[in-house]
C-alpha positions as CSV (number, residue, x, y, z in Angstrom):
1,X,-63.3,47.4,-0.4
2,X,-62.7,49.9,-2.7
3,X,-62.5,48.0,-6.1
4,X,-65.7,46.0,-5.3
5,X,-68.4,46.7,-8.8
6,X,-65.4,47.3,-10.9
7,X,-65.6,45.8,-14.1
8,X,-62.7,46.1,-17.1
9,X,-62.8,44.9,-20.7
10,X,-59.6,43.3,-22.1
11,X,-58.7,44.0,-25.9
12,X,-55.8,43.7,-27.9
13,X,-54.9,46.3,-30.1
14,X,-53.7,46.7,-33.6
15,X,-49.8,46.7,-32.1
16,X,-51.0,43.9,-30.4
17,X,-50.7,45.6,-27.1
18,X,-53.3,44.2,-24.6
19,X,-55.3,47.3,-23.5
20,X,-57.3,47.3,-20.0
21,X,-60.2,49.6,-19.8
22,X,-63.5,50.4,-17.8
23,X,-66.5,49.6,-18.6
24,X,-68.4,52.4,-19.9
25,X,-65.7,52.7,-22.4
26,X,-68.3,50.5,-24.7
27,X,-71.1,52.8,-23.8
28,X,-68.8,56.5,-23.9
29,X,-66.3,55.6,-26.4
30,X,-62.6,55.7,-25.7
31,X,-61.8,52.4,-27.1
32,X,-60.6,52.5,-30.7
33,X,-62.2,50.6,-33.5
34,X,-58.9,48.9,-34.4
35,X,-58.9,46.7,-31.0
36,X,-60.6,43.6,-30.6
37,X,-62.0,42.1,-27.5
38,X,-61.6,39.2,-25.2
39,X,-64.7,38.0,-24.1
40,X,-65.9,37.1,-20.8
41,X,-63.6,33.7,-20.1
42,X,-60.8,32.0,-17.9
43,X,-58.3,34.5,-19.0
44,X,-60.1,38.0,-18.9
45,X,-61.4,36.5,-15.2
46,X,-57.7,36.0,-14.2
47,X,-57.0,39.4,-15.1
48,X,-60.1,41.0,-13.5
49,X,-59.0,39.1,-10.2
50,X,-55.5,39.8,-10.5
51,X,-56.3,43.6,-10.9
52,X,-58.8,43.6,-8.1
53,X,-56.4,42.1,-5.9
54,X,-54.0,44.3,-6.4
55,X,-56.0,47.3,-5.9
56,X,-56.8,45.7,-2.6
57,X,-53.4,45.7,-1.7
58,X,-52.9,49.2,-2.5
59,X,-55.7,50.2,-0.5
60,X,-54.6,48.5,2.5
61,X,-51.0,49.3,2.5
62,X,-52.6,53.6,2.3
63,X,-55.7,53.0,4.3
64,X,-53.9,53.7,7.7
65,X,-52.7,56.7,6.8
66,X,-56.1,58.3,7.0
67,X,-57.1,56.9,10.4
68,X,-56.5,59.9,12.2
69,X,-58.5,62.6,14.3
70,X,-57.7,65.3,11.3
71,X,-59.6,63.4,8.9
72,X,-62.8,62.9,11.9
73,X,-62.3,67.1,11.9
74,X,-62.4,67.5,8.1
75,X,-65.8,65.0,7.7
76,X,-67.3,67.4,10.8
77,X,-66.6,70.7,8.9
78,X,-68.1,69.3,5.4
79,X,-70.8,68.1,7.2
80,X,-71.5,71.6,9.1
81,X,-70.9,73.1,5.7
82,X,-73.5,70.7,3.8
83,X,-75.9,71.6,6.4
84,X,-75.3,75.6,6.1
85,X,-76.0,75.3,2.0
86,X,-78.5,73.4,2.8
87,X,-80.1,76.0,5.4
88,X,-79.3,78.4,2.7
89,X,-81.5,76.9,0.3
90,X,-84.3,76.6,2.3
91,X,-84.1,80.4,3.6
92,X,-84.0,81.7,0.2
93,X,-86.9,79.0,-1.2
94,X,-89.3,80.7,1.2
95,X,-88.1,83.7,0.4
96,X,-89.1,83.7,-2.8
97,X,-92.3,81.5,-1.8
98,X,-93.2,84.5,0.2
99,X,-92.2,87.1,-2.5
100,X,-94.2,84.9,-4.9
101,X,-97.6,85.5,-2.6
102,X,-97.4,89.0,-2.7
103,X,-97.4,89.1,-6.5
């Protein structure tokens, strides 16, 4: 679903508040130096599992609310639209490849 890939870090910080965050946190920043990890174990599993699960559970309980013709309608009209830009960027590239051979 929609929580599938999702990976979280556990730390405990300086208050000793246990802080939940994504991933790239340790690659972007955003964690503070005065927090200290939990590895990888039993208990930040637990937590991964329980979070997942409960994500599921949010996304089931709103999912229905987008199974409707409206939303069919809107995914038609991006699409159109995605296809106009990309008509639009074709027209003007040989445009300007045509331009370019008259230089």
């Amino acid at each position: 679903m929609g929580s599938e890939g999702l990976r979280l870090r556990i730390y405990v910080n300086k208050q000793k508040k246990l802080i939940i965050a994504p991933d790239y946190n340790d690659r972007y920043g955003g964690i503070s130096n005065v927090t200290i990890q939990i590895k990888d174990g039993k208990f930040s599993r637990e937590i991964n599992q329980r979070i997942e699960e409960a994500i599921n559970f949010i996304i089931k309980e709103y999912e229905p609310m987008f199974d409707t013709p409206i939303i069919d309608e809107m995914f038609k009209e991006k699409e159109q639209a995605i296809r106009k830009m990309v008509d639009y960027d074709t027209a003007l590239t040989e445009m300007v490849e045509v331009d370019d051979e008259n230089y």
